[in-house]
VEXPANU-32804 format. One record per residue (C-alpha): residue in one letter; x, y, z. Coordinates in steps of 0.2 Angstrom, whole numbers, padded with zeros to 4 digits, always signed. Layout:
AXYZ/...
//
This chain:
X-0301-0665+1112/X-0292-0657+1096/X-0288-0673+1086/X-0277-0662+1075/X-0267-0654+1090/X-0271-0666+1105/X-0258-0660+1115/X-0267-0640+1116/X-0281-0635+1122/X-0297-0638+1112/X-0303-0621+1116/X-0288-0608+1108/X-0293-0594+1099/X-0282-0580+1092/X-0277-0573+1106/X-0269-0591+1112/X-0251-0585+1119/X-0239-0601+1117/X-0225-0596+1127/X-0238-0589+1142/X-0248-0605+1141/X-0232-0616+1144/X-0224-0604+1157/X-0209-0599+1149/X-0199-0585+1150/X-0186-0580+1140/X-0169-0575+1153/X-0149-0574+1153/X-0150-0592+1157/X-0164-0598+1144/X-0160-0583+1131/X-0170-0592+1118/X-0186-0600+1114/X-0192-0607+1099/X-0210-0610+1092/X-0216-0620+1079/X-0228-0612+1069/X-0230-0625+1054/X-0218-0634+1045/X-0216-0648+1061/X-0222-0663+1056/X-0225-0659+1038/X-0219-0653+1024/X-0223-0635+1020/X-0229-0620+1028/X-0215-0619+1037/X-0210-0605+1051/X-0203-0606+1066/X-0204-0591+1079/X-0187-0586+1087/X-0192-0576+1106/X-0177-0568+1114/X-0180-0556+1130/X-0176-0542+1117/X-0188-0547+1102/X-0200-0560+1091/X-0191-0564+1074/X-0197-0577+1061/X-0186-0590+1053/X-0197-0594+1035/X-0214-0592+1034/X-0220-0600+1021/X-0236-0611+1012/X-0241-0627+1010/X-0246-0633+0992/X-0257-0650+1000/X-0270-0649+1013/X-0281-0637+1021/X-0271-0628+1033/X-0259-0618+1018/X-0250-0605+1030/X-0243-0605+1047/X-0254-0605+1062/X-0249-0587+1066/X-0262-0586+1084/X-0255-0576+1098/X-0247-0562+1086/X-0251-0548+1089/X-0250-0532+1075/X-0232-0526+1076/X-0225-0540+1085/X-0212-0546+1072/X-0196-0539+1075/X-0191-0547+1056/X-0189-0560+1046/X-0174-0572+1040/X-0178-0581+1025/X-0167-0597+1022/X-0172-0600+1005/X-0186-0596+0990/X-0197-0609+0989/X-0214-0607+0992/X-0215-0618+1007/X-0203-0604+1015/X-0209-0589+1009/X-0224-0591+1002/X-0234-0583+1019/X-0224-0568+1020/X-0238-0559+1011/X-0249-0565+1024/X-0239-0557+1038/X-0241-0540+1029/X-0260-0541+1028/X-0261-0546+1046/X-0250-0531+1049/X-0240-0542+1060/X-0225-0536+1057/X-0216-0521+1065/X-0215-0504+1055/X-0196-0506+1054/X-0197-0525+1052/X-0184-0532+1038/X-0185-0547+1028/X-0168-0555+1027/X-0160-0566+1013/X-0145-0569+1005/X-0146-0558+0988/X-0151-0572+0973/X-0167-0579+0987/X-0172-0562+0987/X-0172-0561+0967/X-0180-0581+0966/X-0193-0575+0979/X-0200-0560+0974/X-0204-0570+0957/X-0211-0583+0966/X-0221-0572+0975/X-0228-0565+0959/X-0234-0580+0955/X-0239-0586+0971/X-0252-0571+0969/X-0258-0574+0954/X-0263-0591+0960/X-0271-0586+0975/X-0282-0572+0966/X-0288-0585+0957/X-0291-0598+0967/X-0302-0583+0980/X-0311-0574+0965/X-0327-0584+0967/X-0326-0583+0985/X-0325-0602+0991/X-0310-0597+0998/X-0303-0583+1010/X-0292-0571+1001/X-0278-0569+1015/X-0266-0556+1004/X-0266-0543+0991/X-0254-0537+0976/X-0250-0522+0988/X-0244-0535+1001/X-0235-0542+0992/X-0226-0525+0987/X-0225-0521+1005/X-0214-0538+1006/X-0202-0534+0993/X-0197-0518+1001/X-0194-0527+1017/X-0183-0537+1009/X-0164-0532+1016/X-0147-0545+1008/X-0135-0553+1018/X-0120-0564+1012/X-0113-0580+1021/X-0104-0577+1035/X-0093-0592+1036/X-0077-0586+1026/X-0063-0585+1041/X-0061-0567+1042/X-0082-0563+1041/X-0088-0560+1059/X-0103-0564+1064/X-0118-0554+1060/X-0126-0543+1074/X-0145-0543+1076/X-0141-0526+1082/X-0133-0519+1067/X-0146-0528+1056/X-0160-0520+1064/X-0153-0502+1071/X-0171-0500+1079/X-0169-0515+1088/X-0167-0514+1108/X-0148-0507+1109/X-0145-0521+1122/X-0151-0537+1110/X-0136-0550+1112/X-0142-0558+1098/X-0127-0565+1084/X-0131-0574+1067/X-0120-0586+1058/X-0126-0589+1040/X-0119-0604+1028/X-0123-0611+1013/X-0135-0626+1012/X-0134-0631+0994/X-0152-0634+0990/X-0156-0620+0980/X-0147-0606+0973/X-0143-0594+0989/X-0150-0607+1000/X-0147-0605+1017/X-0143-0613+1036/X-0144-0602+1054/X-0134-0600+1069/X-0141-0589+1081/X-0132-0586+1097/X-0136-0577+1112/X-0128-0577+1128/X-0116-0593+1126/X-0131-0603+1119/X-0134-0609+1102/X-0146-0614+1090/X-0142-0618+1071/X-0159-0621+1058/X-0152-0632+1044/X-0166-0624+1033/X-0167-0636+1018/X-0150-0648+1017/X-0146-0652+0999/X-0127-0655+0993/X-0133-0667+0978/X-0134-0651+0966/X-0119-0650+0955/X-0119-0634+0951/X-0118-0628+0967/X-0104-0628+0979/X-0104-0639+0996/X-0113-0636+1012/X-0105-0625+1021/X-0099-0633+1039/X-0111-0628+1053/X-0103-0621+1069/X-0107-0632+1085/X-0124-0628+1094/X-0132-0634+1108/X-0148-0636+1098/X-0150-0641+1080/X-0168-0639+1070/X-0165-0651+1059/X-0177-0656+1041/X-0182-0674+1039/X-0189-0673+1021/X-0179-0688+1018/X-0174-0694+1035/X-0182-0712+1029/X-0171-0715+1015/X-0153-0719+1018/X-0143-0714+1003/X-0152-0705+0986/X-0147-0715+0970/X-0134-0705+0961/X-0139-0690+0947/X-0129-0700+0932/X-0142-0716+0936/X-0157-0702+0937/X-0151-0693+0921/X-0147-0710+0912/X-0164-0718+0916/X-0175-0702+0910/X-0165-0700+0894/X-0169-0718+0891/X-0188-0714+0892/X-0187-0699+0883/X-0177-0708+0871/X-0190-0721+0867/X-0205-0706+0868/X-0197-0699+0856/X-0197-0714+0844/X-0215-0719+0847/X-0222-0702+0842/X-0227-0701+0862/X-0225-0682+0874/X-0219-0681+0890/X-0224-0671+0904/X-0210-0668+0918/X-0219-0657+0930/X-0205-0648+0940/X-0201-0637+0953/X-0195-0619+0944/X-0182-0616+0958/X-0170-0627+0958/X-0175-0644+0950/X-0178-0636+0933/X-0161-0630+0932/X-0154-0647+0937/X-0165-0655+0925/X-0159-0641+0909/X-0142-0644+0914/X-0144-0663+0910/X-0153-0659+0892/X-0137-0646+0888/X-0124-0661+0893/X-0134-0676+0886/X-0147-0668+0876/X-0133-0675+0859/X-0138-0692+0865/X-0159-0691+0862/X-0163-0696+0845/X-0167-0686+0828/X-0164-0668+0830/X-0171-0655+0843/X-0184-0642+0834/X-0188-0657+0821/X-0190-0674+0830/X-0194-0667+0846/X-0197-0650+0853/X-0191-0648+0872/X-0203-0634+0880/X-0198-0624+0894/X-0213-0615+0903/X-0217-0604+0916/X-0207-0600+0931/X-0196-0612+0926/X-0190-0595+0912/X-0190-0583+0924/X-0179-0594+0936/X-0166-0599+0925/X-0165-0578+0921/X-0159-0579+0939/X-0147-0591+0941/X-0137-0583+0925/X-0136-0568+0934/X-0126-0578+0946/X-0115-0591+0936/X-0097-0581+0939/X-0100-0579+0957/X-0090-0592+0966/X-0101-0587+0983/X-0116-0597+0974/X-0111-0610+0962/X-0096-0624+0963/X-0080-0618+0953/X-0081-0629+0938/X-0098-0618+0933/X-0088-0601+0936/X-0074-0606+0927/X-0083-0613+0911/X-0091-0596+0913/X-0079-0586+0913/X-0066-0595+0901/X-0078-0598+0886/X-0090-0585+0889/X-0106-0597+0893/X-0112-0587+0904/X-0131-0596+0899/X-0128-0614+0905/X-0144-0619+0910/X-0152-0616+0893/X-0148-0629+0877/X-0149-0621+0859/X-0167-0623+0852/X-0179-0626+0866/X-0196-0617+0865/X-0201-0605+0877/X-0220-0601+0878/X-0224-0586+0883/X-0246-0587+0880/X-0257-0598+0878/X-0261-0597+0858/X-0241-0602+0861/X-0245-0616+0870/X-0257-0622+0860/X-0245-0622+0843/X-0235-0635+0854/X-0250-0646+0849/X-0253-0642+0832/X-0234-0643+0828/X-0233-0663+0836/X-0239-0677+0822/X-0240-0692+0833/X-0241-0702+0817/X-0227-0697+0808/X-0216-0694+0826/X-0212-0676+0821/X-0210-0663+0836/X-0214-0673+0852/X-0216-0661+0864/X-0206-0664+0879/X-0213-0652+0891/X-0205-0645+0905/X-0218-0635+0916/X-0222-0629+0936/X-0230-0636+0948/X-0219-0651+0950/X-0233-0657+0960/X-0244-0654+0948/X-0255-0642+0962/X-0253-0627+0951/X-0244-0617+0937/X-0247-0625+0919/X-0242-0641+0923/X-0260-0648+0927/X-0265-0638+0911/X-0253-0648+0901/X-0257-0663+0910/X-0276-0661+0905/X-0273-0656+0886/X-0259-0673+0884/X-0274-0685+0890/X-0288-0678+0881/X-0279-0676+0865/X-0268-0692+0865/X-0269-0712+0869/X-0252-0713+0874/X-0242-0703+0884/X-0227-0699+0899/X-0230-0689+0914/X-0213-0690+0925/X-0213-0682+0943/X-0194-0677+0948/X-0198-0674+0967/X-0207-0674+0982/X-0225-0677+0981/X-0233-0668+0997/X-0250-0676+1002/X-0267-0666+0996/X-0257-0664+0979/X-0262-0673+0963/X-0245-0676+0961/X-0245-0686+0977/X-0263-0694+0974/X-0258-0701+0956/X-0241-0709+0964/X-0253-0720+0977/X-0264-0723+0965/X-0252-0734+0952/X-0242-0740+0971/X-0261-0746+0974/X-0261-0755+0956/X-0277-0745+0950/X-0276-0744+0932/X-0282-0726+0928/X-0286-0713+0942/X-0299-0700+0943/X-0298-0683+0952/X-0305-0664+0952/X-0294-0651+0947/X-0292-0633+0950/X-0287-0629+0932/X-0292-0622+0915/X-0286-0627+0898/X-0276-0615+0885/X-0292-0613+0877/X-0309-0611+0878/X-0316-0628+0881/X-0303-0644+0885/X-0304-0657+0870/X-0318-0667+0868/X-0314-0684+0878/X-0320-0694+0891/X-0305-0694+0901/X-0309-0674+0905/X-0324-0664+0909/X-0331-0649+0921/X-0340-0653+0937/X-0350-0640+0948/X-0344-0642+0965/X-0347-0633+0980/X-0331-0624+0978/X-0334-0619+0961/X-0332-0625+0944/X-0319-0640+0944/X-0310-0651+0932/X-0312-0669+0934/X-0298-0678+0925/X-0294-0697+0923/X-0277-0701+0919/X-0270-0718+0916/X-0258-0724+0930/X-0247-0733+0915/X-0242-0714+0911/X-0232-0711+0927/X-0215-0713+0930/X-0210-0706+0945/X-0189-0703+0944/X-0179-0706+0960/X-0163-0694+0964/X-0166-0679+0958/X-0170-0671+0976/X-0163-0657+0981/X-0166-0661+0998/X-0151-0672+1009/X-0155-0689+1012/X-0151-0699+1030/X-0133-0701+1028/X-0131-0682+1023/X-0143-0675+1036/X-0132-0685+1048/X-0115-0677+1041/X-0123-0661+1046/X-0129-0665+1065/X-0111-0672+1068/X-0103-0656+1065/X-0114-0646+1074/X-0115-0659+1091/X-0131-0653+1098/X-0136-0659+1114/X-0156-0658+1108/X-0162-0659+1091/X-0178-0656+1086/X-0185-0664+1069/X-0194-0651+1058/X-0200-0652+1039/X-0202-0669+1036/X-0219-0682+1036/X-0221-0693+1053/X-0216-0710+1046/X-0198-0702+1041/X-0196-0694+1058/X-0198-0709+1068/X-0185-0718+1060/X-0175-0703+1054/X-0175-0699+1075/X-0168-0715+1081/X-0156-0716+1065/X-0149-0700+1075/X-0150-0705+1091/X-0139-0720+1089/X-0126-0709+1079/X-0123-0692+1085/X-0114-0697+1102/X-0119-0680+1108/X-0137-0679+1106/X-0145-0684+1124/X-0161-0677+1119/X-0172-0677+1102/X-0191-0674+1098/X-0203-0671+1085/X-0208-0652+1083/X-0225-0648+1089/X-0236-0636+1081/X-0236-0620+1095/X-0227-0627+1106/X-0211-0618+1112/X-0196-0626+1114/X-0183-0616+1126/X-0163-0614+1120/X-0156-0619+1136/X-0144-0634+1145/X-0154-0649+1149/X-0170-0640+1143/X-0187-0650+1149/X-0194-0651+1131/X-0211-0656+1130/X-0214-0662+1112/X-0214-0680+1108/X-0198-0683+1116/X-0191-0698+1109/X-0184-0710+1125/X-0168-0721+1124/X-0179-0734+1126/X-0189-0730+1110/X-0172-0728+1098/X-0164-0744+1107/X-0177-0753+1097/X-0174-0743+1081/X-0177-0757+1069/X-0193-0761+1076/X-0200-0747+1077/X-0194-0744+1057/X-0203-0758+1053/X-0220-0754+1063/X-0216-0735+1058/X-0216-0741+1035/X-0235-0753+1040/X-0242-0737+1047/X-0236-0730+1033/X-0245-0739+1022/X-0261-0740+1029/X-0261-0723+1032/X-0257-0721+1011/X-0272-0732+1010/X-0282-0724+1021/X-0278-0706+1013/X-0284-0714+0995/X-0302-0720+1003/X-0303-0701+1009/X-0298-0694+0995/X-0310-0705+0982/X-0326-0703+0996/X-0321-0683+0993/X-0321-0685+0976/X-0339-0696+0975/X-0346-0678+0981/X-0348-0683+1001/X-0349-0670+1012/X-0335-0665+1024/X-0347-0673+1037/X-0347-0691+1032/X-0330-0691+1026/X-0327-0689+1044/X-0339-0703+1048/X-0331-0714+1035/X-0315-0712+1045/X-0321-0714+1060/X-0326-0731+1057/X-0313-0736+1047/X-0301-0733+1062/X-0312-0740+1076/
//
């Protein structure tokens, strides 16, 4: 049996056919079927396979920065089939695998990629960098290069901009008029709203033959500087994230913002840096909007006492949402109107911060800082914001070797496989320092002579084991982007599915989050957990066979959230006895052997 997908066939190859291997067909009656393809029961990769009678369509397809499975699970594809894309939002977890589907040339000819205009600008930059990272990570050949620069090229001419349809006089879209060379008889309509996650973020409504199904995409709504969701039309089936769907209520950004400008504060007075290692799409902005409104508060002066570094993406990014900040489409009206009365068109970027743009630049960031005297602590904004690429590891490497003391603050979702994720269990776990092997390479030729860094020749190559204290971390609640329970509920109310299917979110937040919705959306009479390849058909009363949760499962709600958070932590605890026998140098063999008899 597949222990990974128990519930297909052990034997599937590429050719595996989901929709022909569950025997369904898509008809007037059942217009629509819908396949996960990754992004189910996780958090990443995701893509989701829309069938109609009249063409294949692709909601995100995206790549997962934890684990070994990084893009969707695309069997059963054949070259061409892909009538087009609709992208919800940039980040990689959405978009990152486009590439992939130009390599495989499974998209058709005339196929379009489609995005509201400002995700089309934030993903092609994120793409960029998303190449240059998988380049490198394939040039010794441990691992498969699955797309090239000229894939990526091919994607950004794919890419065709659609606005949000939701205004009362906007009709909605036609898949026909979208895709001229689509079948002339495609039924298909597309409502599109804003999900105020990410700048040009991104919910669906596709409808076809009286049926609908709306994909919430990524659910935010906690960003200031964007306006509010946009209300969802009813549907008869909602796809639904879950990232959060464990935590009831986010704390508020003013407690968030209080409590990191109280470290930073006190960093700044004990002559020790800080890392915050943040997303470049959206969390970065959020985070440089704080340091313009507060930034008077932090003691001594900016440039003298302390220098606030803004790298990477996180640049290019912010470039982006200037380009936007008079547009009341894309940001909340007290942003356009300080925009367009005052002139500032540049809000996410306070007076003096430094902006390194090479390496030798980065390095002065070190020569510049006297921990001594407390001159020019570096506080470092830097991608990956889970620390799993970008310059944020490389940051993170130089601050340990070089200095006793130090910060390294994570704003946001650690996935698992990350070394974000893997540091937050370790100090949960109360181990005082925690060691682990890095993809990464400092910003010169060797990294600092210290015992907390070093290279290791692995089978994969050349690695960089780093030990970082766990006292460094301190993880910051409330920044998320993402919805927690009591929005993601808001947002299944207006809709009033009849089915729901979780996506995009970890197992133990699914259980709960699925019998939190069960109990509260009077409409809902079915809800399961999305299973990878297994197509879910758009139709009344459909027979859904994915984890189906029962009414006798949710009845007992609170039990199960209390048998659902001791999973939880055994599985955490599991997850860090994997991850140290990996790092002791085992083989992928007796890892398994390990595991084996720790669950029996």
């Amino acid at each position: 049996m597949n222990t990974e997908t128990p519930w297909l066939p052990s034997d599937i190859d590429e050719s595996f056919a989901p929709l022909s291997h569950f025997d369904i067909t898509t008809t007037d009656d059942m217009p629509m079927a819908v396949t996960p393809r990754g992004g189910g029961r996780e958090v990443g990769r995701s893509c989701y396979q829309l069938d109609t009678q009249y063409g294949t369509y692709l909601i995100d397809c995206g790549f997962s920065q934890g684990g070994d499975d990084k893009f969707p699970d695309l069997r059963g594809l054949s070259p061409d089939d892909v009538d087009s894309v609709f992208l919800t939002h940039a980040h990689i977890d959405h978009s990152g695998g486009l590439p992939v589907l130009e390599n495989r040339g499974l998209l058709d000819d005339d196929a379009k990629i489609f995005a509201t205009e400002p995700t089309i600008q934030i993903a092609q930059t994120l793409l960029q960098d998303s190449l240059k990272l998988h380049l490198r990570e394939t040039a010794d050949g441990a691992a498969e290069q699955q797309f090239t620069e000229a894939d990526v090229e091919s994607v950004f001419r794919r890419f065709s901009a659609i606005e949000y349809t939701t205004d009362t006089d906007t009709e909605p879209l036609t898949v026909r008029d979208l895709i001229p060379e689509t079948d002339e008889v495609e039924p298909l309509t597309l409502q599109v709203g804003n999900a105020a996650h990410l700048l040009g973020s991104a919910w669906f409504a596709f409808e076809s033959h009286g049926h609908r199904v709306v994909f919430s995409g990524d659910i935010g709504g906690r960003a200031k500087q964007l306006p509010d969701i946009d209300v969802p039309p009813q549907a008869d089936h909602l796809f639904i994230e879950s990232t959060y769907g464990a935590t009831h209520s986010h704390r508020s950004l003013s407690d968030a913002g209080t409590e990191l400008f109280e470290l930073l504060g006190g960093a700044i007075r004990n002559g020790e840096p800080v890392l915050i290692p943040t997303f470049a799409a959206g969390r970065a902005q959020t985070l440089l909007l704080m340091f313009n409104d507060r930034g008077h508060a932090l003691p001594g002066e900016i440039g003298v006492d302390y220098q606030l570094v803004v790298d990477g993406m996180a640049q290019d990014i912010t470039d982006h949402y200037h380009d936007y900040v008079t547009d009341n489409m894309y940001y909340d009206t007290g942003v356009v109107n300080r925009a367009t009365e005052t002139g500032m068109t540049t809000p996410f970027l306070p007076g003096g911060i430094t902006t390194p743009r090479t390496d030798r630049e980065r390095r002065r960031i070190f020569e510049r800082f006297s921990p001594a005297r407390g001159e020019q602590v570096p506080i470092i904004l830097a991608p990956s914001g889970m620390l799993s690429g970008g310059n944020s590891p490389r940051y993170l490497g130089e601050l340990i070797a070089r200095y006793d003391d130090g910060h390294v603050v994570p704003t946001g979702y650690q996935a698992n496989g990350t070394l974000g994720n893997a540091l937050q269990n370790a100090k949960k776990s109360g181990t005082e320092k925690a060691t682990r092997l890095v993809d990464t390479n400092p910003f010169d030729n060797d990294w600092p002579a210290s015992d907390r860094i070093s290279w290791v020749e692995t089978d994969d190559g050349t690695k960089t084991r780093m030990t970082v204290p766990t006292c460094w971390l301190h993880s910051l609640s409330g920044l998320s982007a993402h919805a927690a329970q009591n929005g993601l509920l808001s947002f299944a109310r207006d809709i009033s599915p009849e089915t729901i299917t979780l996506i995009h979110g970890p197992a133990y937040a699914q259980e709960g989050f699925g019998a939190h919705l069960m109990d509260n959306v009077e409409s809902s009479e079915q809800l399961s957990r999305a299973r990878l390849l297994t197509p879910i058909p758009i139709e009344r009363d459909p027979d859904i066979d994915a984890a189906t949760l029962s009414e006798d499962v949710t009845s007992s709600s609170g039990e199960i959230r209390t048998q659902i958070d001791d999973l939880h932590d055994t599985v955490t605890a599991l997850s860090e006895e994997i991850a140290d026998t990996r790092n002791d140098g085992l083989s992928e063999a007796e890892v398994r052997a390990i595991v084996r008899d720790m669950i029996n």
